[in-house]
N, C-alpha and C positions, 0 to 999 in steps of 0.2 A: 305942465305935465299932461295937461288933455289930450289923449289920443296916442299917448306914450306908454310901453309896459313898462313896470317896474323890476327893476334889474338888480338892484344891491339887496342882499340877503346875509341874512346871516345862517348857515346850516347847523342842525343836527347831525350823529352819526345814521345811517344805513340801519336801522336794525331788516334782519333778514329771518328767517324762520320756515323754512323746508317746509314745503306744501306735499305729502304724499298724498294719494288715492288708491284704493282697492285694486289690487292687479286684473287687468282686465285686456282681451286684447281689444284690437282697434279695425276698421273697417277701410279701405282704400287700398291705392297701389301708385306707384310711381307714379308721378306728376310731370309730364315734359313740359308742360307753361305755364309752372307755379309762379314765375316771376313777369308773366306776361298779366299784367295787374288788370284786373276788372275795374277797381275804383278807390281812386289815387295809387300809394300805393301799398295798400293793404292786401296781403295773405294769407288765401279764405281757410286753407287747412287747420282742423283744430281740433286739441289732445284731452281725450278725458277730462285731465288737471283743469283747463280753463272753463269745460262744462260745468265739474263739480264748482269751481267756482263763481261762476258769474251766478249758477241758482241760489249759492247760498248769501253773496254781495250783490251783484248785480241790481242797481236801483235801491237800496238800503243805503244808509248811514255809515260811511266805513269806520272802522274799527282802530282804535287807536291804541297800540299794540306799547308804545315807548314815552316815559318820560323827554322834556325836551332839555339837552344840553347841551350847547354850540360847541360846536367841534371847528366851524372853520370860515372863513366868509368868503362869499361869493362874488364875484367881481365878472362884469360881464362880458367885454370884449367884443365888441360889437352882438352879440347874440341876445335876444328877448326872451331866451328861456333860461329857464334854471333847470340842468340839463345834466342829471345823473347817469345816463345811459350805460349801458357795458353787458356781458355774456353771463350767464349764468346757466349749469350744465346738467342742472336738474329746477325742476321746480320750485321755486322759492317766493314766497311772500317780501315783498320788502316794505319798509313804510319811513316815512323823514319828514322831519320837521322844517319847516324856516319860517322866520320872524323877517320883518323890517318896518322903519318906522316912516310914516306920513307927515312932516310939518304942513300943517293947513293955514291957509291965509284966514282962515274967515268958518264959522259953522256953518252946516250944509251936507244934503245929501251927493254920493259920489258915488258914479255906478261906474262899477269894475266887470271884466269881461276874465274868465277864467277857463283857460285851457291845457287839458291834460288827457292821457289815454286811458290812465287809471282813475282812480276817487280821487275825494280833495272835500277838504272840509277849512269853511275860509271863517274867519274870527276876526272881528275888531273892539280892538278896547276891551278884551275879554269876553267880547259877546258873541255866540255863534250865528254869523251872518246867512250860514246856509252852504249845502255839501252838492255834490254832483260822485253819480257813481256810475258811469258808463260799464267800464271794466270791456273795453273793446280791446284785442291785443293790438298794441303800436298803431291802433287808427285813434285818430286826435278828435276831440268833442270839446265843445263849448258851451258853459251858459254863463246865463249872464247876475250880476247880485250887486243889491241895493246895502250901501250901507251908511250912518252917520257918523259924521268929522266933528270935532271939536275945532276950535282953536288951540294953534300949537300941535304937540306930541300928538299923536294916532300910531297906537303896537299895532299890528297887523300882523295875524299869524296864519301857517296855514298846515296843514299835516295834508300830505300826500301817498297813495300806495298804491300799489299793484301785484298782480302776481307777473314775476318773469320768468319764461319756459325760452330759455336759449338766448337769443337775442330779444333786447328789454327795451323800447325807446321810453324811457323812467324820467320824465319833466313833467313840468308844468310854465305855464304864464299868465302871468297876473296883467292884463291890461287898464290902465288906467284911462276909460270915454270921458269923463264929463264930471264935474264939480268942482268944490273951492279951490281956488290957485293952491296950487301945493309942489312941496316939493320929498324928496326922501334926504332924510337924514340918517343914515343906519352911525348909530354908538360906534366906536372902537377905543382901541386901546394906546390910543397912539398920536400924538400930535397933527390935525389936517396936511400939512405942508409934505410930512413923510409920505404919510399915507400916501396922498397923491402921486409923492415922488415914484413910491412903489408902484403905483399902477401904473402910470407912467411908462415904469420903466419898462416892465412887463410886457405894456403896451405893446410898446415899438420892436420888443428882444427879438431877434433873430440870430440863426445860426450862420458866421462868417461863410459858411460855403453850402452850395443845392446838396451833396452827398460827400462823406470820403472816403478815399481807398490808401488815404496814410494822411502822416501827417498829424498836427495837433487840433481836437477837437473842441471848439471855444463857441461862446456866443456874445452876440455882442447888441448896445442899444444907444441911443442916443442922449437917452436922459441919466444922469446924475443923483446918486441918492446923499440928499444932504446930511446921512449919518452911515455911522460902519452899520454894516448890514453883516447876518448869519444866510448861509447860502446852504442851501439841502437839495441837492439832486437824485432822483429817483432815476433810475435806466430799466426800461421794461420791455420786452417785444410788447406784439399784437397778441390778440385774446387766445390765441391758441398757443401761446406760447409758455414750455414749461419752468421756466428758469426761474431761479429766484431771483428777483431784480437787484442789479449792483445799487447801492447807495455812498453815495459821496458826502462831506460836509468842506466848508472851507469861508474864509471872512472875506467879505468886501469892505473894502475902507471906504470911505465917503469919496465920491468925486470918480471913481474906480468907474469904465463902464462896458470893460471884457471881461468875461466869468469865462476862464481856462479849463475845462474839465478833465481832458486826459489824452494822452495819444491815443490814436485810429487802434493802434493792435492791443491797448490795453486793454477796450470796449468789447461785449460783446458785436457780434455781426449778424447783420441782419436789417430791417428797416425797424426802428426804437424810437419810442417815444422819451423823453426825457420832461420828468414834471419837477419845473425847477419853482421852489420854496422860499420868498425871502422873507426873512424876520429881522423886525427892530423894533425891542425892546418886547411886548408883551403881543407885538402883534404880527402878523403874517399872510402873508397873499402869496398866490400860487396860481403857475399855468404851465400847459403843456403843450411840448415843442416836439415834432417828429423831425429824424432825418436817416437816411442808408449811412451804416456803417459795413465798411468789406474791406476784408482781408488781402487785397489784391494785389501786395508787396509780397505780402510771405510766400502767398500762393507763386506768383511768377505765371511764368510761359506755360501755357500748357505743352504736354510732349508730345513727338513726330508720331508716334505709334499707337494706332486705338488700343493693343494691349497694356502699352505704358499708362495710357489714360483712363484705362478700367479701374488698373492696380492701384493709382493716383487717387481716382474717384472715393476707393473703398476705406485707401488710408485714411486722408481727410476728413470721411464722414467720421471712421473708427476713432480718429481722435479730437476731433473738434465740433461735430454737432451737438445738439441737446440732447440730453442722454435720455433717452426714450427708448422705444421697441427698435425702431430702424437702423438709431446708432450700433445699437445689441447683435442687430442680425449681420454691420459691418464687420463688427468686432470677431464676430461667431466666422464667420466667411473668410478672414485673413488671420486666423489662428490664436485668436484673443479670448477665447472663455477662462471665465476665473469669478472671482468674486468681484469685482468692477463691473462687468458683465449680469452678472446674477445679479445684482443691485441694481440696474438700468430695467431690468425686467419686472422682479420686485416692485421698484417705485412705480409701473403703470400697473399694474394688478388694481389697485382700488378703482379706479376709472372704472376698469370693466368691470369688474365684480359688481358695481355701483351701475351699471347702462348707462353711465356718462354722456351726452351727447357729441358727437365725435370720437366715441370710445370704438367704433369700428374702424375709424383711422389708424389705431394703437392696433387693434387686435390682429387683423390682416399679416405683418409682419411678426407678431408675436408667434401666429401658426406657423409661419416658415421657420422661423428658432425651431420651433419645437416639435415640428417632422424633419427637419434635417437635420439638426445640429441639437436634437435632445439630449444624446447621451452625453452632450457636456458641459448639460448644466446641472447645477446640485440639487440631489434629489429631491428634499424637501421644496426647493424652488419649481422643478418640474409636477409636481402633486399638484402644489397650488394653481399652478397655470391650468391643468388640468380639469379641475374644479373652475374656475374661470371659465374655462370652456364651455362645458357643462352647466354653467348656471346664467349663459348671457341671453341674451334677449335679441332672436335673429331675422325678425322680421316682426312687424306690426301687429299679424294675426295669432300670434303669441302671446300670452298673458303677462302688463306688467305695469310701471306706471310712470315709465321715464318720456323723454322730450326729443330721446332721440330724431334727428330728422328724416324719414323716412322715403320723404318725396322725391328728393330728388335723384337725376340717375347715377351722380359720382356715388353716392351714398348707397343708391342701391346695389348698384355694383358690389360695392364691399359687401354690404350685407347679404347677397347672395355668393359671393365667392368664399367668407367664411363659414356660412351652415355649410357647402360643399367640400369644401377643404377639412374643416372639426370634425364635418361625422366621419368620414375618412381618418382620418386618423384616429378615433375613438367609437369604431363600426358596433360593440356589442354595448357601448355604457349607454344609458339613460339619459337624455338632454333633458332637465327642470321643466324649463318651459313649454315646450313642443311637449312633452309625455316620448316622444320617439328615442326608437333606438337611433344609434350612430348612422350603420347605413339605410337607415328611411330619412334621416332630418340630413344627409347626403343628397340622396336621391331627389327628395324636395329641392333641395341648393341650385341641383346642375340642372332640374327643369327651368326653373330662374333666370339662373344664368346661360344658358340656350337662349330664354325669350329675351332677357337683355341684349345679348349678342343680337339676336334678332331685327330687335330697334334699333342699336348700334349701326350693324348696318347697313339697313335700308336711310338713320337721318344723321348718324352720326351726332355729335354733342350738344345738348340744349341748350345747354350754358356754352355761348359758341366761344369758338378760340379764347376759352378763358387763361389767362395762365396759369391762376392758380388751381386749376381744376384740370387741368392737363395733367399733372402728376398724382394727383389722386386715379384720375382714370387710370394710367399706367400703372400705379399700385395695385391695382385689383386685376388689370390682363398681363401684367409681368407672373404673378403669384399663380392667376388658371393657367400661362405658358409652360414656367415651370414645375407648377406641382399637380395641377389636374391630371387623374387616374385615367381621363377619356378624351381619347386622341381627338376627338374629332373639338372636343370642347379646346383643349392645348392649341392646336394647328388653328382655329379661328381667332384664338387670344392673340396669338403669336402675329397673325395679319393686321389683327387693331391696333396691334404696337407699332408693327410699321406704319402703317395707319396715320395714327397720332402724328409718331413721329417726322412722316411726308409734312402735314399741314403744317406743323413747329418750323421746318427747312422752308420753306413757301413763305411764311409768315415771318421770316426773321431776318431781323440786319445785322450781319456780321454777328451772330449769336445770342442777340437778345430779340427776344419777341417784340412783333410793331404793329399792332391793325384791332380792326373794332374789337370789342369784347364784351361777351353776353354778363360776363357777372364780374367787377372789379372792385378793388378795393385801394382807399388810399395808399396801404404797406405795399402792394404787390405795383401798384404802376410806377411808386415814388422809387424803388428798390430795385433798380436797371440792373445790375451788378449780381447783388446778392440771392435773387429769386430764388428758386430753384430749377426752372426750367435755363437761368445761366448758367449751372453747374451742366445739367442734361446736354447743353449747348456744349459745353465744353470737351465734355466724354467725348459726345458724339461725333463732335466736328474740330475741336481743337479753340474754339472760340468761346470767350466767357470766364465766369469766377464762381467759388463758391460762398456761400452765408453758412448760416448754423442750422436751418430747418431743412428737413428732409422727408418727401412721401414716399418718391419712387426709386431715387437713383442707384441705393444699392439693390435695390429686386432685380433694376435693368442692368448692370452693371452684371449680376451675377447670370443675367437670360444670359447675355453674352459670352460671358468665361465659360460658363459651366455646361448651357442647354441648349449650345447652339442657334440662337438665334445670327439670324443674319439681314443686316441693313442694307440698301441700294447705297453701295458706293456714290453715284449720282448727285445725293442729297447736299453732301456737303460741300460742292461750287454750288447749288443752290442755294443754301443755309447761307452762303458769304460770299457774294459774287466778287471776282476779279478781274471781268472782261468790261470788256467794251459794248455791252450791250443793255437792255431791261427784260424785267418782266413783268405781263401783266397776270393776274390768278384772279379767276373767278370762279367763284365755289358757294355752293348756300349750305346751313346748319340748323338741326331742328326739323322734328314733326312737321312733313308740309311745308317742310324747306323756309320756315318764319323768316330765319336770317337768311339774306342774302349779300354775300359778301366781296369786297372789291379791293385789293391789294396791288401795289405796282413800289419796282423799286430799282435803282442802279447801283452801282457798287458804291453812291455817293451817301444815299439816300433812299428812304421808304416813308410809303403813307398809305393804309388801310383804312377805308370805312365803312360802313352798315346803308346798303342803299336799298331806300324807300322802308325805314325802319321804324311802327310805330311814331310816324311824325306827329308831333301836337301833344302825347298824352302824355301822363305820370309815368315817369321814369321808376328803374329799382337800381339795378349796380351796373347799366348796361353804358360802355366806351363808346361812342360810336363814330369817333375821329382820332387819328394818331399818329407819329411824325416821328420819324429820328435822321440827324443830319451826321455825316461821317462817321469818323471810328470810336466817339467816343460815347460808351453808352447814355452817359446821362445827359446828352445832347439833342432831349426828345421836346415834343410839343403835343399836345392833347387841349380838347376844349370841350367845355359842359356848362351845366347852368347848377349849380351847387343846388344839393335837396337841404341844406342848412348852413347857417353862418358861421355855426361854432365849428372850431377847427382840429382835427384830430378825435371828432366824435365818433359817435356808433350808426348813428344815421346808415339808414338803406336806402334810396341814391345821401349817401354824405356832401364834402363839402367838394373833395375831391373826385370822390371814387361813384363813378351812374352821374344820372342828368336828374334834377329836381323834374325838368319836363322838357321830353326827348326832340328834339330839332329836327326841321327837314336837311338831311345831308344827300351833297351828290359829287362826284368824284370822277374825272376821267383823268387819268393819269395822274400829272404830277397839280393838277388842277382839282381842286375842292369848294366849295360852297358850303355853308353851317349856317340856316335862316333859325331862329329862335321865337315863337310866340308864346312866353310862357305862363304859367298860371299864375292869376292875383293874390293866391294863397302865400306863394311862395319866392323868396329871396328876388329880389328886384337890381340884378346883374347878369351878365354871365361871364366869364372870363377862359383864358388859356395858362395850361402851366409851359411857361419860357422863362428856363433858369439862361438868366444870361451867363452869371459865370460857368457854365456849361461849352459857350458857344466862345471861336477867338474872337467875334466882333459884333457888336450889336449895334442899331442904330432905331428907337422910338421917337415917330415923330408925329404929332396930331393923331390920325387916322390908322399910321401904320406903322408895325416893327418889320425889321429884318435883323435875319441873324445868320451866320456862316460861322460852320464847324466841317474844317477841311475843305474838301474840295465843294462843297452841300452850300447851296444858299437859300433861304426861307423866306418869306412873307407873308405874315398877317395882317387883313384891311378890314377895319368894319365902317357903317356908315355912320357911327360915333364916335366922337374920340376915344380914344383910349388911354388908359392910367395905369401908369406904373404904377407897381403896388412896393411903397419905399420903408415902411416899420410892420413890426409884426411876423408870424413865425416863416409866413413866405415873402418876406421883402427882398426882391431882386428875382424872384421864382414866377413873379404874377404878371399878368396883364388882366385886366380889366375896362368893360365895357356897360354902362349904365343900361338900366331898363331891362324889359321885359321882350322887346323886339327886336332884336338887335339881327344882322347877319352878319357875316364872317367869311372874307376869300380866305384861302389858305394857298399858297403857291410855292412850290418846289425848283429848284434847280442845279447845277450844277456850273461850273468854272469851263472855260474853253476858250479859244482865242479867242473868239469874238467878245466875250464877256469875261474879262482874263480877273475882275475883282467886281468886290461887294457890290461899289457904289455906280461900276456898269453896271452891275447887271439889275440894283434898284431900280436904276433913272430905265431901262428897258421895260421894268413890269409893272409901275407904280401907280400908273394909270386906270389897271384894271380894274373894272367894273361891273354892277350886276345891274341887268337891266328887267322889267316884266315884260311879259309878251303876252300872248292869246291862252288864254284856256290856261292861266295860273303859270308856264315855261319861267322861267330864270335864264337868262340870254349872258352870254358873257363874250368880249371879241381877244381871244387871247393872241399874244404876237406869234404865238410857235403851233399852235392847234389852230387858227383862226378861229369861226365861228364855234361856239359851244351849245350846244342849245341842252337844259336838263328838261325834262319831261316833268307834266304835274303827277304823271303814271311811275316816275321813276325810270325812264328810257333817260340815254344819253344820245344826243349825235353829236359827233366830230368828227372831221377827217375823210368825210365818206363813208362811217359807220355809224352804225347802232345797237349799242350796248341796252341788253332788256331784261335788267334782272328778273324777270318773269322764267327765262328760260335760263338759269343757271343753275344746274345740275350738285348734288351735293358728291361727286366724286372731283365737279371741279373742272375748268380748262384753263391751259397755265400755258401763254402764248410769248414765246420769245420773241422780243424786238431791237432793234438800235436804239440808240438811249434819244437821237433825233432823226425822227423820220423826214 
């Protein structure tokens, strides 16, 4: 075990305990390169709450808050940490126990290496070994603790805590350097053989298919549990998600080893995690599986008519998203107020009343209920909201003592479009916090939101081409278009929208979004289908599906019905090319143009990446390679170097979602390059998501996969082998490449006489290669570009050109080409 963490635990429950401080307000203003990390990747902004706390813990003994009662065991999964992460929307204390036991060969001292972001107080044999209390938010510390082994048994316990203000990265790990041969033996309750067989199982479980759009929902695994098993599934969205999570139970017989869960349309929709539970006899082991679940039967064809697709859009949401403020304002908008209605509004009232973080998500649309369609909610429900209003917390310089996030510009957006939009609608009442009347804590608003616009657009989105942050931004310039009292603020909202919505048509394939992305997430890129900029896609242009979450669709839906807004026709043969031609789009995002961005795609095929994009350092949520082959959306390919092993975590870069540490990428057309040198700190692979069952044909072989969906043919080549990834929750979804240096062609193509299938048009590309050149170039001899040369500056030449993202402008040049010159 020298040199090995220790991974089997047995847990506590979570105790948790509301951290408030003195209402106070806060000092700062928007952040455009909050996620542009100084060191690793830690994010320097920080709230009263963790002042007050690190003076009063900060380097003391932490405090042990909970009796210890195992609640459940930990089983690791390839990951070395023991790794509670998750959201939490006010400040909260949490603290947790876990035990596990050491058999030791021999007596002897053994020095363990202990790492965590919060405290930790480590215990052996009953005896306190010694605590560490950094209390750094989500930046990880280590020290190191001497302790003595017996012969045989050694308890090992340890109590962990932190306070968490939003997102929590809540682990710890025990590493075991140096002393007597040992091994872990953690107790159970359960015969070894089971046991095993349960992890096992677990191990290898994966879901029979990458996403579905019908059909029956199953998962499946390799191994065999030698006893009937009890099976508990959990179905839950992502952290913002308000549903109550469906729960299933159902028996496995022994030998059994497909767990059946439910038809596509029984499920909710959206991309869901499912944390499947098995038990036998006294004991139970647990993990969790994500995958997209949509609706895409019921839904059908979208309709010929954008007014048919408006009305379509509104129903949809009114009856099948989460019932929250946006559902409400569909509802309210196609003649749905009633108590159904007033109960969707109701249920988010605590949020805000509470400054929930994210609770200006909710409120945004809550104001438009309640300037337009007030009189038809009931009275007592309209008071309350009102009050609401009145007692929220609309900027930072405010007094209070929430976590809301203030930095960034989706966020601020809202929060300056609601003080603007409240006091307006309640010009003589008192706002709590402000001390202001209505029209002053207005008037404050629309200076704001003037100066956002402002940065708007001079850089456009910090978070560049995110998708999920595309419809937050459209929630806040849908709501200034249609409800702003000052023209001049409406008519500018109204141009961001189009805005927006150009780069979404530019940046799309056949409906779904495809190219770098300043801030992702495993739900939003795993989730082709169900997004919600595929719903927007769909409105807009006819292409796409709906899920259950929603920011902006009904705000845009109703610009359109009711305010006149009006879109470039235009967009949508761009949004889903049907000719014979490509396009290339270059465009930067961000303050000083940080991102520079490079997109090209044919009606077969797209691929976007980030050139000359923080190469080398600590990634946070940022995409910066992305591929989709024909019509089908979940026919994509993306590559990163995971910021963790555990799968379906919290992690900011995760496993999926950002780069542990961001890659040189370069791009000329359907031609890419992804060179990796990445940090010693962190996970020692990189890999790409390639769902084969995605694709009609795959073909992995040593060095390189190809894969064709429709007329679309791909290839990735690194200079290591690569592994399929065959058990586990993305088996058949992965590719994999060892180390920490790895590079990566990426190559595009398409079907034509000359290359009429797959395995022409391999044996044509398969050769390709990367070579160095002078002053750090990456050389590549491609058959259709010939010469490639990338720049160490970030230039490209081919063809007799030269591509310099130095000079690429953030309104963008979008050059029409033959798909072969």
């Amino acid at each position: 075990m020298a040199g090995q963490p220790i991974v089997y635990w047995r847990l506590g429950s979570i105790a948790e305990q509301r951290y408030d401080v003195a209402d106070q307000p806060m000092k700062g203003e928007m952040d455009p390169f909050f996620f542009l990390t100084k060191h690793k990747n830690f994010i320097p902004h920080e709230y009263p709450c963790r002042t007050q706390f690190a003076a009063e813990r900060r380097g003391k003994r932490p405090l042990v808050s909970s009796e210890f009662n195992v609640e459940r065991v930990w089983l690791p999964f390839a990951s070395p940490r023991i790794d509670l992460s998750g959201f939490w929307f006010r400040p909260t204390v949490l603290g947790t126990w876990a035990e596990t036991t050491i058999e030791a060969a021999s007596t002897g001292e053994a020095l363990l290496r202990l790492r965590t972001c919060g405290g930790a107080i480590l215990f052996a044999n009953g005896e306190e070994a010694g605590w560490m209390a950094p209390y750094g938010r989500n930046l990880e510390s280590a020290e190191h603790f001497k302790i003595a082994l017996r012969v045989g048994r050694n308890d090992i316990r340890i109590w962990f805590d932190d306070l968490a203000e939003r997102d929590a990265r809540y682990y710890f790990q025990l590493d075991y350097l140096s002393g007597p041969a040992a091994l872990v033996a953690l107790p159970i309750e359960v015969e070894g053989d089971a046991a095993g067989a349960m992890e096992a199982a677990l191990d290898d479980m994966h879901f029979e298919r990458p996403a579905y759009d019908g059909g029956e929902v199953a998962l499946i695994t390799s191994v065999a549990l030698p006893r009937d098993a009890q099976v508990e599934v959990e179905i839950e969205g992502d952290f913002m998600s308000i549903e109550a999570p469906v729960r299933l139970a159902f028996d496995l017989p022994k030998g059994q080893t497909r767990l059946p869960i439910a038809e596509t349309e029984q499920l909710p929709a959206d991309f869901r995690h499912f944390k499947v539970t098995l038990t036998v006899g006294d004991y139970s082991a647990s993990r969790v599986f994500g995958v997209e679940i949509c609706h895409a039967r019921r839904q059908g064809d979208a309709k010929e008519a954008l007014a048919a697709r408006i009305d379509e859009a509104l129903s949809e949401i009114a009856g099948h998203a989460e019932a929250d403020t946006v559902r409400a304002l569909a509802r309210l908008a196609i003649g749905q107020a009633g108590a159904e209605t007033d109960a969707m509004i109701s249920g988010a009232l605590p949020a805000i009343e509470d400054c929930h973080d994210c609770a200006d998500f909710i409120l945004v649309p809550m104001l438009w209920c309640r300037k337009v369609y007030g009189e038809g909610l009931d009275a007592g429900v309209r008071a309350r909201v009102d009050n609401a209003i009145l007692g929220y917390r609309y900027w930072m310089d405010e007094p209070g003592n929430d976590v809301q996030w203030y930095f960034s510009e989706n966020h601020a957006l809202l929060f300056h479009t609601a003080a603007y939009i409240a006091g307006g609608l309640l010009p003589e009442a008192r706002f709590v916090r402000s001390g202001r009347l209505g029209r002053e804590q207005s008037a404050v608003g629309a200076a704001r939101v003037r100066a956002w616009l402002d940065h708007f657009e001079a850089w456009e989105m910090a978070e560049f081409n995110s998708a999920p942050y595309f419809p937050i931004d459209l929630k806040g310039l849908c709501a200034l278009y249609a409800l702003a009292p000052d023209k001049d603020i409406a008519e500018r909202a109204g141009n961001a929208v189009i805005r927006l919505l150009e780069i979404v048509a530019r940046s799309a394939h056949h409906g779904i979004l495809t190219g770098a992305q300043g801030r992702s997430y495993e739900h939003t890129l795993r989730a082709a289908r169900s997004l919600e900029l595929s719903g927007i896609c769909r409105m807009m242009w006819g292409k796409g599906n709906y899920g259950m979450r929603f920011h902006a669709l009904p705000q845009l839906a109703l610009c359109l019905r009711d305010h006149g807004l009006s879109v470039p026709v235009e967009l949508a043969a761009i949004a889903s090319l049907a000719d014979d031609t490509a396009w290339e789009w270059t465009f930067a995002q961000g303050q000083d143009r940080f991102a520079r961005l490079y997109h090209h795609k044919t009606r077969d095929h797209a691929m976007g990446s980030a050139a000359g994009y923080r190469w080398n350092q600590w990634g946070y949520q940022e995409t910066v390679i992305h591929a989709r082959l024909g019509r089908n959306p979940d026919a994509q390919i993306w590559i990163n170097h995971p910021g963790e092993v555990l799968q379906s975590g919290y992690g900011r870069p995760s496993y999926w979602g950002g780069s542990g540490t961001l890659p040189r990428v370069h791009q000329y057309r359907d031609l890419a390059v992804v060179s990796f040198s990445c940090s010693d700190e962190q996970p020692d692979f990189t890999h790409a998501w390639f769902p084969a069952g995605a694709f009609d044909a795959v073909q992995v072989d040593g060095h390189r996969a190809f894969a064709q969906s429709g007329d679309a043919f791909a290839m990735l080549k690194t200079d290591v082998p690569l592994n399929e990834v065959k058990g586990g929750p993305t088996a058949g979804n992965e590719l994999r490449a060892a180390g920490r240096r790895t590079t990566w062609i990426v190559r595009l193509g398409d079907r034509d006489a000359d290359l009429p299938t797959l395995d022409a048009w391999a044996a044509a590309i398969a050769d390709l290669s990367v070579r160095s050149g002078q002053d750090g170039e990456l050389i590549v001899e491609d058959p259709e570009y010939g010469t490639v040369r990338f720049l160490a500056d970030a230039r490209v030449v081919a063809e007799g050109r030269t591509l310099d993202p130095a000079n690429w402008t953030v309104r963008g040049e979008a050059t029409r080409m033959k798909r072969r010159e």
